[in-house]
SEMAR-552676 format. One record per residue: x negated, y, z of N, C-alpha, C in turn; residue in three letters. Coordinates in steps of 0.001 Angstrom, whole numbers, plus 500000, padded with zeros to 6 digits. Example, Ala and Ser with C-alpha at 12.3 -4.5 7.8 and 13.67 -1.06 7.14 Angstrom:
2
486810494310507800487700495500507800486800496700507800ala;487150497750507080486330498940507140487100500030507870ser;
//
This chain:
465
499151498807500000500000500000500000499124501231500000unk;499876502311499154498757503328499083499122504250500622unk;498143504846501301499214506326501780498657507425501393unk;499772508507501568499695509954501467499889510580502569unk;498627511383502194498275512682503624499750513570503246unk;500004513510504391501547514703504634500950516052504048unk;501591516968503497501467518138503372501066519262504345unk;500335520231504362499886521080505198500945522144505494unk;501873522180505073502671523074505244504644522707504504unk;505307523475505371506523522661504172506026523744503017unk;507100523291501955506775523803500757508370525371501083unk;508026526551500783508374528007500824509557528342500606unk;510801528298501458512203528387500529512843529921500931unk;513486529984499966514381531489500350514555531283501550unk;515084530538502046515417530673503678514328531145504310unk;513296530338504568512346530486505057511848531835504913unk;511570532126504046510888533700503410511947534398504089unk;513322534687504125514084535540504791513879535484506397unk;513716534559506931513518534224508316512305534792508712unk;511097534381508288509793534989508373509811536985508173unk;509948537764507419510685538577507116511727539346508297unk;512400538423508923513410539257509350512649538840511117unk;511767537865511351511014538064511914510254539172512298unk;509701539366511142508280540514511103509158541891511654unk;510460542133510705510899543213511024511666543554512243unk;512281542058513221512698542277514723511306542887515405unk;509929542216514939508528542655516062508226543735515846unk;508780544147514364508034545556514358509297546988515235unk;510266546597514722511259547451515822511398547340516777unk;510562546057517824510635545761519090509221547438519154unk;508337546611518780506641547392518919507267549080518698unk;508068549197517935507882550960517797509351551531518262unk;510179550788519633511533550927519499511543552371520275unk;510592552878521026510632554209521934510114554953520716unk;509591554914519265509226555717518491510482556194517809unk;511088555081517514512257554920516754513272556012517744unk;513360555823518760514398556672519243514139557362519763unk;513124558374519598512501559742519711512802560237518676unk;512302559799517318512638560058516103514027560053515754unk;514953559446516163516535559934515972516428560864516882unk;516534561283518116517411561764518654516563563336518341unk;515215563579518164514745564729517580515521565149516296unk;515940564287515393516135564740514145517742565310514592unk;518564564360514900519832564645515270520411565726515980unk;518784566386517052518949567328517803518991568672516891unk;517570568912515834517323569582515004518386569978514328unk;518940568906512889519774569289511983521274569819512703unk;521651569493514269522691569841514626522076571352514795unk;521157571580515155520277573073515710520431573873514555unk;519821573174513578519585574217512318521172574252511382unk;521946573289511295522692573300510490524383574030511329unk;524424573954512203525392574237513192525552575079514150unk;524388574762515342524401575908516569523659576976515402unk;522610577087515085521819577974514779521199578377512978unk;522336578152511937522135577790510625521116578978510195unk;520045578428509400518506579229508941519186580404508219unk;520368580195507108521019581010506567521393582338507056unk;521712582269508342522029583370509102521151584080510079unk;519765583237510267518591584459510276517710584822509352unk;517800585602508258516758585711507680517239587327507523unk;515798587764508655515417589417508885513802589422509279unk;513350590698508904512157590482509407511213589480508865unk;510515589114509362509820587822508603510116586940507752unk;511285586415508424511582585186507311512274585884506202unk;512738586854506506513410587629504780511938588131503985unk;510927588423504900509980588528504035509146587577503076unk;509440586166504378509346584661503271510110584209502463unk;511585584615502218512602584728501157512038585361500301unk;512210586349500452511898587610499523510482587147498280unk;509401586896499273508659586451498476508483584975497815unk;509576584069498091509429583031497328510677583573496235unk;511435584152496458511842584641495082511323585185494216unk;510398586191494490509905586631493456508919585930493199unk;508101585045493707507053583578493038507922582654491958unk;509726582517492522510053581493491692510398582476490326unk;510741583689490351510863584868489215509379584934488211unk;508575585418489301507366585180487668506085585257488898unk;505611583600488496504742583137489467503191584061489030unk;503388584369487841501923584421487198501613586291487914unk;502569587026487850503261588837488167501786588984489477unk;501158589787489519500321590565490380501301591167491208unk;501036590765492542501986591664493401500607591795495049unk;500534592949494699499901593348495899499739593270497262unk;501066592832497568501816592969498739501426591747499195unk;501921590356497969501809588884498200500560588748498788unk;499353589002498715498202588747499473497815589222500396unk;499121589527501316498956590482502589498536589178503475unk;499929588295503193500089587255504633499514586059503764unk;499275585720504401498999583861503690500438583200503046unk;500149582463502059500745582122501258501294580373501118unk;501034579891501966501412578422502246503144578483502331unk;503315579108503492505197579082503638505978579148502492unk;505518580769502012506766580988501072506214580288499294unk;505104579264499613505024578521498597505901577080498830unk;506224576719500100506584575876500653508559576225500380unk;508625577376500730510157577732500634510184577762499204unk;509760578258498244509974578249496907509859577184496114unk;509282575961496412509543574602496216510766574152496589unk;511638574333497299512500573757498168514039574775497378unk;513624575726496788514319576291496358514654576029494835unk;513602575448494449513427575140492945514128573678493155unk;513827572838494210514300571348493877515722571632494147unk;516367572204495344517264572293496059518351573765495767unk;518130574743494738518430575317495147518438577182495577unk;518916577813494578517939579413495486518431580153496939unk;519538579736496570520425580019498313520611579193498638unk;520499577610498495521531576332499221519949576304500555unk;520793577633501934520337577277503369519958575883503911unk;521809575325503666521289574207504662520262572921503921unk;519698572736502652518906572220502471517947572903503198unk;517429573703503240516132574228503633516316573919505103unk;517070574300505730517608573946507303517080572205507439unk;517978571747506315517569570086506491516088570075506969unk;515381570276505767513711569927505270513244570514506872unk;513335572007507038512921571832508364513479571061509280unk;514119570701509620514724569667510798513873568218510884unk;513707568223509356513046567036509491511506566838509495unk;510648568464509364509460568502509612509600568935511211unk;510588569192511934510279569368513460510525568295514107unk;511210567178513522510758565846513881509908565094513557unk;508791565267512591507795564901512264506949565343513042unk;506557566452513620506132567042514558505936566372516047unk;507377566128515970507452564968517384506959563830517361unk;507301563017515905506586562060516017505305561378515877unk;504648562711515140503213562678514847502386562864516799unk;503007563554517294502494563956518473503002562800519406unk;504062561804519684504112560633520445502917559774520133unk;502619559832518447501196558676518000499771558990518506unk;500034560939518486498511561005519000498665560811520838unk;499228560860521649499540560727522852499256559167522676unk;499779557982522125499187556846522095497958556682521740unk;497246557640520896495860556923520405494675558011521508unk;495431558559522399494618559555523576494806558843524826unk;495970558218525095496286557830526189496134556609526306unk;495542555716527766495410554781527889496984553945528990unk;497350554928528947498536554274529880500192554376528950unk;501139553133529488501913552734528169503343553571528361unk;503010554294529503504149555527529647504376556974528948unk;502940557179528931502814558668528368503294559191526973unk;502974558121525486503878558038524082505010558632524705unk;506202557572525154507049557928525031508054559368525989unk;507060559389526986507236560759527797507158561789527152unk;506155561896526328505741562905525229506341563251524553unk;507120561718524047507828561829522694509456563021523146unk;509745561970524232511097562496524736511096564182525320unk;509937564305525884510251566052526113510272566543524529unk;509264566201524163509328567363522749510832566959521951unk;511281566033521861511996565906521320513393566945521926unk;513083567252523281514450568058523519513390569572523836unk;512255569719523270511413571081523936511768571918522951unk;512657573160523589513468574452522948512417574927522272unk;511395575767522889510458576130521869510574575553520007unk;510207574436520030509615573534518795511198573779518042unk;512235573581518632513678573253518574513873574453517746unk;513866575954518462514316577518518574513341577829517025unk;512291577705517095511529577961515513511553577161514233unk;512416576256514651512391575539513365514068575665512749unk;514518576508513524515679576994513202515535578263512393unk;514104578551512063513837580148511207513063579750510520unk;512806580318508908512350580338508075510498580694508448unk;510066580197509068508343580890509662507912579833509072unk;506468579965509754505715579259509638504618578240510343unk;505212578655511716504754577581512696505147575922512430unk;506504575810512630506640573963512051506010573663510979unk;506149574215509849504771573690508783503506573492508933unk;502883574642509824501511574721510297501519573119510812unk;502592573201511896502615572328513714502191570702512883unk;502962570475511273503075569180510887501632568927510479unk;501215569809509958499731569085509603498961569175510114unk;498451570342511015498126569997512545497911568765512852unk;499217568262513468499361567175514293498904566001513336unk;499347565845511933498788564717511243497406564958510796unk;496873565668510746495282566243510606494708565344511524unk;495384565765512909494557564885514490494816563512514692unk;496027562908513856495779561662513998494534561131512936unk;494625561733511777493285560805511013492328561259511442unk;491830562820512447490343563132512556490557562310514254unk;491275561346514757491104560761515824490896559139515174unk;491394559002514335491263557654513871490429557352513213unk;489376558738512530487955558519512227487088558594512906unk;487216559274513842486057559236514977486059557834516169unk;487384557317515873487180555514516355486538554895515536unk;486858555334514166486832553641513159485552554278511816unk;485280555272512026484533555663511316484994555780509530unk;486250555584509243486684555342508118486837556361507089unk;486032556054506061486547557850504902487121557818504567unk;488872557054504414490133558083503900490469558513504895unk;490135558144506329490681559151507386490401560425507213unk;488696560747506946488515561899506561489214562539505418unk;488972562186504082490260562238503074491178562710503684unk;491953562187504418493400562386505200493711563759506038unk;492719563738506757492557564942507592491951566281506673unk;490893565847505526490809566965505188492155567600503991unk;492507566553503691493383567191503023494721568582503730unk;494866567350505169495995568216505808495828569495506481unk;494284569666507140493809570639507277493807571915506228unk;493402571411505223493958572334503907495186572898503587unk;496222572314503540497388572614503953497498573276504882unk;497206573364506054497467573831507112496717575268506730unk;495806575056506438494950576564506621495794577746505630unk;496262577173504339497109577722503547498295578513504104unk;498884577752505047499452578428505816499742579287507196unk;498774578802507792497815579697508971496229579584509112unk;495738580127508606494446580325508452494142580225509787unk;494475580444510882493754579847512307493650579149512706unk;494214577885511676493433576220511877492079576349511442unk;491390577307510579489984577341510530488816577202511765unk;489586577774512604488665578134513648488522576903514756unk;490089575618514494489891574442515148488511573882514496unk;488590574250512751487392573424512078486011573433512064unk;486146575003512777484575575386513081483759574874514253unk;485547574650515315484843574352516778484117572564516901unk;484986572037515745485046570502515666483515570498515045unk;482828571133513893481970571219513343480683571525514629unk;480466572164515534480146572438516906480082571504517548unk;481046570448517940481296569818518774480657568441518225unk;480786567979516926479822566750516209478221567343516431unk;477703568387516177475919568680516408476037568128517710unk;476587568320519101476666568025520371476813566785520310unk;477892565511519892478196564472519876477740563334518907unk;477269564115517786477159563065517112476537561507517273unk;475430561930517819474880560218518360475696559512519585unk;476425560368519838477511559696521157479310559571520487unk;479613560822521253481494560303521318481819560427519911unk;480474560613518693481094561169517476480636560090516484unk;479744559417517014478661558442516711479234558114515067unk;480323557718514964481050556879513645481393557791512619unk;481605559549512771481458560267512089480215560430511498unk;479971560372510423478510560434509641478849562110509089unk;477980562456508524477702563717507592478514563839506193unk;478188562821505879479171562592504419480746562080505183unk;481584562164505878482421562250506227483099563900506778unk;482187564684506999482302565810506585482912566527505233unk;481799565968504395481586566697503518483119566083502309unk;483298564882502737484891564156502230485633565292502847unk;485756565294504110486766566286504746486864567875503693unk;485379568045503671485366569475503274485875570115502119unk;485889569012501224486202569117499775487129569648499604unk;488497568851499823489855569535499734489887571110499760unk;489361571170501404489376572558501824488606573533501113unk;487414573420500785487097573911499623487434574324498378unk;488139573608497924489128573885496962490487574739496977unk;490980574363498394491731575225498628491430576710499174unk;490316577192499613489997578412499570489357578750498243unk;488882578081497690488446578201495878489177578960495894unk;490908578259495326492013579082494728492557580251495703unk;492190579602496903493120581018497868492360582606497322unk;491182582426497101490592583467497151490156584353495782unk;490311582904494661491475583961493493492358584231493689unk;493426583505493927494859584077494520494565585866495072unk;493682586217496174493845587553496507493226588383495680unk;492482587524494755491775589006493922493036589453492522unk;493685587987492249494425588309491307495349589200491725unk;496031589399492587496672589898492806496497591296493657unk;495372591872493707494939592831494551493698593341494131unk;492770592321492846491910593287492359490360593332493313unk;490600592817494402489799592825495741489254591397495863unk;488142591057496431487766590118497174488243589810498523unk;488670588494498530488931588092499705489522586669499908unk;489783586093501035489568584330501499491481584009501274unk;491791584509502422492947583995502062494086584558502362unk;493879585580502940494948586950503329494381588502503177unk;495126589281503382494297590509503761494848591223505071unk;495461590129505802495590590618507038495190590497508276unk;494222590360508206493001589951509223492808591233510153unk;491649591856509660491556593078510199492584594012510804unk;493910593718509772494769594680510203495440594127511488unk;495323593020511885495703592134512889494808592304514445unk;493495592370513821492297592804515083492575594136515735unk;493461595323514768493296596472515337494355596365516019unk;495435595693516221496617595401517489495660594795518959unk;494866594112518335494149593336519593492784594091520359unk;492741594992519799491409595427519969491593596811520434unk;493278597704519676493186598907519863494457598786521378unk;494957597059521151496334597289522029497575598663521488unk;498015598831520361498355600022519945500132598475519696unk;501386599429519549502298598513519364502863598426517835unk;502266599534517413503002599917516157501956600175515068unk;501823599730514219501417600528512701501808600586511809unk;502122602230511160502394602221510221501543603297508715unk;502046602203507561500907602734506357502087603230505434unk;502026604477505039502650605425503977502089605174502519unk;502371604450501904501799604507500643502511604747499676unk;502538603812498300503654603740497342505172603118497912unk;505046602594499062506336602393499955505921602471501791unk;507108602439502647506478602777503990506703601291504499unk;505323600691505126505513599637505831505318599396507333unk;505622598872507919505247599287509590504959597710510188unk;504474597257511611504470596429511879504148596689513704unk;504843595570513879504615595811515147504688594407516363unk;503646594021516227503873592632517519504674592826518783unk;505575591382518518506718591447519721505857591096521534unk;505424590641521406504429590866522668503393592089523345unk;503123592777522286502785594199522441504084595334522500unk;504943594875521965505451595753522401506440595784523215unk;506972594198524146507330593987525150506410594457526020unk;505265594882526264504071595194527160504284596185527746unk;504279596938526095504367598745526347505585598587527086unk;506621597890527049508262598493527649507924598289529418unk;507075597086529448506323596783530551505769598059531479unk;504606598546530861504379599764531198505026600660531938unk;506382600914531437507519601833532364507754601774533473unk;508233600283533674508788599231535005507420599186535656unk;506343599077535329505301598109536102503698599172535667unk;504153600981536232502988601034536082501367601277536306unk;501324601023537236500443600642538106499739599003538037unk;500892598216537429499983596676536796499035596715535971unk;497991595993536414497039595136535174497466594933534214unk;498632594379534035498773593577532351499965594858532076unk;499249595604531433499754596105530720499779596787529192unk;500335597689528506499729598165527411498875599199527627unk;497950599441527271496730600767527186495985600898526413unk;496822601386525128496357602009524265494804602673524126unk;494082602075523543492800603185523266493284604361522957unk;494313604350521848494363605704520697495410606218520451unk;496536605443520567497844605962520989498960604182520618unk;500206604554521078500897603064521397501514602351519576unk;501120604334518769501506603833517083500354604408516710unk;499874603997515582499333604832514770500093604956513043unk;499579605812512273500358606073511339498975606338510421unk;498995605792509267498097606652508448498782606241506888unk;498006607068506089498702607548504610497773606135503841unk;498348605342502852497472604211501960498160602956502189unk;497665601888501854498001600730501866497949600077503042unk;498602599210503846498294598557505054497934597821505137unk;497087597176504104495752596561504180494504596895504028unk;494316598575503780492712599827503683492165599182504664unk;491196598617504422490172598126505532489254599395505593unk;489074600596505283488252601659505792489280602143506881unk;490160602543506436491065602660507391491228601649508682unk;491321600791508656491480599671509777489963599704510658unk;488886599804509820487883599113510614487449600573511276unk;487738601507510995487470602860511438488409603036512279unk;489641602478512766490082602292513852489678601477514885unk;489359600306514811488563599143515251487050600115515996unk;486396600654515194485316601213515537485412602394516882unk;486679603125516530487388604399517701487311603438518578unk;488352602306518897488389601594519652487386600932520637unk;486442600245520491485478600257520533484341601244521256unk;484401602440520707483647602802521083484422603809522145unk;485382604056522556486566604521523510486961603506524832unk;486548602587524292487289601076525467485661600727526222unk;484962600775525212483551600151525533483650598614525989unk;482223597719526115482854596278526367483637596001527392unk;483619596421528745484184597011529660485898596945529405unk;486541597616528548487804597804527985488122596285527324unk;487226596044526331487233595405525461487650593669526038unk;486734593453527183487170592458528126488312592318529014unk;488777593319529003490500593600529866490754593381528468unk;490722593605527299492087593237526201491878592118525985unk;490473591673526090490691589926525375491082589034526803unk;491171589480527860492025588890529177493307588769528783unk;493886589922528508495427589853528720495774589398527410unk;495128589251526734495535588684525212495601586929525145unk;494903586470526576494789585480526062496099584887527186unk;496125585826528257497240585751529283498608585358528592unk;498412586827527800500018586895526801500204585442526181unk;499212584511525640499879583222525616501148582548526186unk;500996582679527757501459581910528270502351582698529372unk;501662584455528872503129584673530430503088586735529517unk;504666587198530360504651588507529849505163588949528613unk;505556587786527596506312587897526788507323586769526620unk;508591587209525829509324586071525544509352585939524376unk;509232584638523472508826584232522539510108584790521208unk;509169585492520214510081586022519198510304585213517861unk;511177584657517559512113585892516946513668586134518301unk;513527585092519410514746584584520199514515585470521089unk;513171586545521135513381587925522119514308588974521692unk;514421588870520172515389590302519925516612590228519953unk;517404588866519881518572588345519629519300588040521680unk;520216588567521810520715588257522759520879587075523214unk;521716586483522189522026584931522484521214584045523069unk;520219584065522539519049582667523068518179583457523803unk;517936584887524131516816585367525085516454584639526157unk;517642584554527079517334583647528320517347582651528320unk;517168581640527079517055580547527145515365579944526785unk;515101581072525848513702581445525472512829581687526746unk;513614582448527780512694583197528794512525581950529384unk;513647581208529831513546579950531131512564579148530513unk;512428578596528778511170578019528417509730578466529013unk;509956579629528161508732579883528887508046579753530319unk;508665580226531157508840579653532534508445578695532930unk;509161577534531996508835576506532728507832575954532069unk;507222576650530916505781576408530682504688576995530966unk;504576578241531519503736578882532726503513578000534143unk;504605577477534554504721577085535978504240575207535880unk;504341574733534907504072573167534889502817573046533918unk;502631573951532787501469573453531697500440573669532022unk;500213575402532040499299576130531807497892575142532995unk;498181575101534213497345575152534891497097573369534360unk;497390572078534072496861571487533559496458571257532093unk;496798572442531241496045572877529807494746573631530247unk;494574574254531524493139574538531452492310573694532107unk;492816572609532826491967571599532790491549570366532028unk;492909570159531055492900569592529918491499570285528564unk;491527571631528477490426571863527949489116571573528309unk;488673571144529620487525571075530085486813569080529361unk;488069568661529200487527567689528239486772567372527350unk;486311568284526586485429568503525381484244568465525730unk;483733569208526850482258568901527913482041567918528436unk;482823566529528032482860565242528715482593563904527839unk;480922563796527546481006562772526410482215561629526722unk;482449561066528031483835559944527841484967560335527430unk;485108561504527590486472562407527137486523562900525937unk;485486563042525477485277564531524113486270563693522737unk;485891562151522938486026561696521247487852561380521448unk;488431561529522672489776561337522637490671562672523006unk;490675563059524162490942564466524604490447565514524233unk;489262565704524170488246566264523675488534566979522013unk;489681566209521326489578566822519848490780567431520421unk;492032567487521074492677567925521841492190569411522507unk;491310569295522990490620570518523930490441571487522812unk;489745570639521532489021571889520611490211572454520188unk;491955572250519755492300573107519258492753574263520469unk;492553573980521667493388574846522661492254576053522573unk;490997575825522285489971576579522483489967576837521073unk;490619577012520347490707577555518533491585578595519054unk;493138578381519885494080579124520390493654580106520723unk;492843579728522078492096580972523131491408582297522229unk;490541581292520842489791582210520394490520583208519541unk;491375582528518639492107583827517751493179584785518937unk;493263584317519770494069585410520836493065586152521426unk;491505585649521373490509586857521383490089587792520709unk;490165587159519205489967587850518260491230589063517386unk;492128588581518123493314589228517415494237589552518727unk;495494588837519223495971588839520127497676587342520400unk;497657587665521807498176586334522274499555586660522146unk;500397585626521708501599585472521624502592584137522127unk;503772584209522656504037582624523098504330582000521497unk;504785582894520890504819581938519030503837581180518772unk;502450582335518761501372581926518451500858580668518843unk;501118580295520431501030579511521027501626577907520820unk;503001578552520142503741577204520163503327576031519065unk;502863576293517995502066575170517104501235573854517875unk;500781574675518850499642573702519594500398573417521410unk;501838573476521429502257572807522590502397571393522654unk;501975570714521765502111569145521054500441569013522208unk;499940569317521649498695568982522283498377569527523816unk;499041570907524608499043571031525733499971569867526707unk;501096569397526040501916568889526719501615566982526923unk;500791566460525845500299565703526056498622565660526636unk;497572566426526758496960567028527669497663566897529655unk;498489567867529482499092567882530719499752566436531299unk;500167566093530708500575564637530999499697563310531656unk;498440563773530799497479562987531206497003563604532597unk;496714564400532347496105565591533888497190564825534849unk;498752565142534895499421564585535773499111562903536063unk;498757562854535580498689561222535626497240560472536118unk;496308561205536025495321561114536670495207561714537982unk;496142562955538236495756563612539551497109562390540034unk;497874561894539947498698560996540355498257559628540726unk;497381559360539873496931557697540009495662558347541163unk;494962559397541041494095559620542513494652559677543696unk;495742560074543851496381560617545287496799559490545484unk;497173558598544711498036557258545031496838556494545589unk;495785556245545456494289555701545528493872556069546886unk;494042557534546722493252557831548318494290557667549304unk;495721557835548927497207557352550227496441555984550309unk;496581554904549262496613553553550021495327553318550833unk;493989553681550701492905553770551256493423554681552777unk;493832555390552649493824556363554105495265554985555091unk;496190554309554260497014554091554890496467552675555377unk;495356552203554282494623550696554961493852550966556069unk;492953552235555901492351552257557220493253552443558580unk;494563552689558322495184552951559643496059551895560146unk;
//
């Protein structure tokens, strides 16, 4: 009789394949089920926010009509020199004018949608980096669940700006520049540099996370950075390169001038530098500007004056001059009065309270001018002065910690990107809010370490007794 070796396996049937399959997909919704329902109940929270309590349609003043405004006239004649366009950076209302072309030139609640669903991306990009920072299996989803109901993130993505766009690539930037500095991998870099690019397009003060990170590898590299090589850089850099390539035709085409990627830089330093609330430039039309935190200050002033934090003008609380409001002779010759009127002396009381104004002394705009949500804006804030702040500044001290630097540590560098453009320019709770993804998971950890110590030294003090 002959025999036969049994088969190594049965032979593959639809059944089987469906079973296997519906397997994979019960483990994988088991493994990500606190992701999964962060991610609904953010989105559900949002589109009810944007499409209902608070429809985008019905704020657009001020800024965001100025990001209307100018993606209309991009979708009218993209190629048209407009002077003006290379004031602010140009990521948003390239972003709104896409959305308008697929969707639409007035249809709001699409645009309402798209944001709703980048302020839940937001959330959920920031539960992943809280998992790939955190070693304990509580914190993801703690993370996930405040932000998912945190007014701030909620209140701005209900307006046409440009913080939730920034906030998304941000946050997905830090998962691939965290997942390259584990795994050493170059599409992470790829990944990150691309989103960083993006990001800068639309707030150019993600640059200054890129400079600090660039800083922080000379310090680390043979240690917490070890798996980052040089040519993982230079992958990263490319994108970005390219994208200031074009940014910086972009301002000449349209202005005739050299320059990176706005022309409102300078004009931005002389709020921070002169503390002044108002400027305005008389030219071929009258434009004015005036930061809502400066000039909650000055109102400050009245009530409170005899306080420290207040407004104090070098040169007066407006200034006014005749030209364009982007004349950098004009600007830097204010900058210079300043300066040499404040002395460093001065100069260190403004970059104090500038960096104060982050986190206390103003209420976050556009929900300061509007009655309705003021005090709901104010109690945020509040309760992010009174619970964050003091473990976001110990959360920054991470970066000085080779065990800390390659996890927390990329964390730390953007809070210290924050600090710096609120030195260089001035502090706002808006400004602030892009990077509460990363204070709030920061703080979490802080709580959780000063928690797992006290719990350590109770049971030790309660064994010895």
């Amino acid at each position: 009789m002959t025999s036969h070796d049994a088969p190594d396996s049965a032979p593959s049937t639809p059944q089987g394949t469906f079973a296997r399959v519906l397997a994979g997909f019960v483990g994988w919704l088991r493994r990500h089920r606190w992701l999964i329902v962060i991610a609904v109940a953010a989105l559900w929270i949002r589109l009810h926010w944007n499409l209902e309590v608070h429809p985008i349609g019905d704020y657009i003043g001020s800024d965001m009509r100025g990001y209307n405004s100018r993606a209309d006239q991009f979708i009218a004649d993209p190629d048209l020199a407009r002077e003006y366009h290379a004031f602010f950076p140009y990521g948003t209302h390239y972003l709104i004018a896409l959305l308008k072309v697929i969707f639409g030139k007035d249809n709001f609640p699409a645009i309402a949608a798209v944001y709703a669903v980048m302020g839940t991306l937001v959330v959920v990009f920031s539960t992943i980096i809280a998992g790939q920072v955190s070693k304990r299996r509580w914190v993801p989803p703690a993370v996930g669940l405040l932000l998912a109901f945190y007014y701030p993130l909620i209140s701005l993505g209900g307006y046409m700006l440009s913080e939730i766009p920034m906030a998304v690539f941000a946050t997905l930037g830090t998962i691939h520049l965290l997942k390259l500095v584990e795994s050493g991998k170059s599409r992470h870099a790829w990944a990150m540099g691309l989103c960083v690019s993006i990001a800068t397009a639309i707030r150019p003060q993600i640059l200054l996370s890129i400079a600090l990170f660039g800083l922080a590898w000379l310090v680390y590299r043979k240690t917490a950075f070890a798996r980052v090589k040089f040519r993982h850089l230079l992958y990263a850099g490319l994108p970005l390169a390219l994208v200031l390539a074009y940014s910086s035709w972009r301002v000449e085409h349209h202005t005739g001038r050299r320059g990176l990627i706005s022309e409102n830089g300078t004009f931005n330093q002389v709020f921070g530098h002169c503390h002044t609330k108002m400027i305005t430039a008389k030219g071929k039309s009258t434009i004015k500007f005036g930061p809502p935190p400066l000039i909650q200050l000055h109102r400050r002033a009245t009530t409170h004056p005899n306080s420290w934090i207040k407004l104090d003008p070098a040169i007066a609380p407006e200034l006014n001059f005749k030209g364009y409001i982007a004349d950098k002779e004009v600007l830097k010759g204010y900058l210079r009065t300043c300066w040499e009127k404040k002395g460093l002396v001065g100069q260190a009381k403004y970059t104090a309270i500038n960096a104060i104004l982050l986190v206390a002394y103003n209420t976050m705009w556009p929900d300061s001018g509007r009655g309705k949500w003021r005090e709901t804006a104010k109690w945020w804030g509040k309760q992010h002065l009174y619970f964050l702040t003091a473990p976001m500044l110990l959360g920054m001290l991470t970066i000085f910690r080779r065990k800390t630097a390659g996890r927390h540590g990329i964390l730390a560098i953007h809070l210290w990107a924050l600090l710096l453009t609120a030195a260089l320019f001035f502090g706002d709770a808006r400004l602030r809010c892009p990077y509460d993804p990363f204070i709030v998971i920061l703080a979490f950890e802080v709580y959780a370490f000063a928690g797992a110590w006290l719990w350590l030294r109770a049971r030790r003090l309660l064994g010895r007794g």
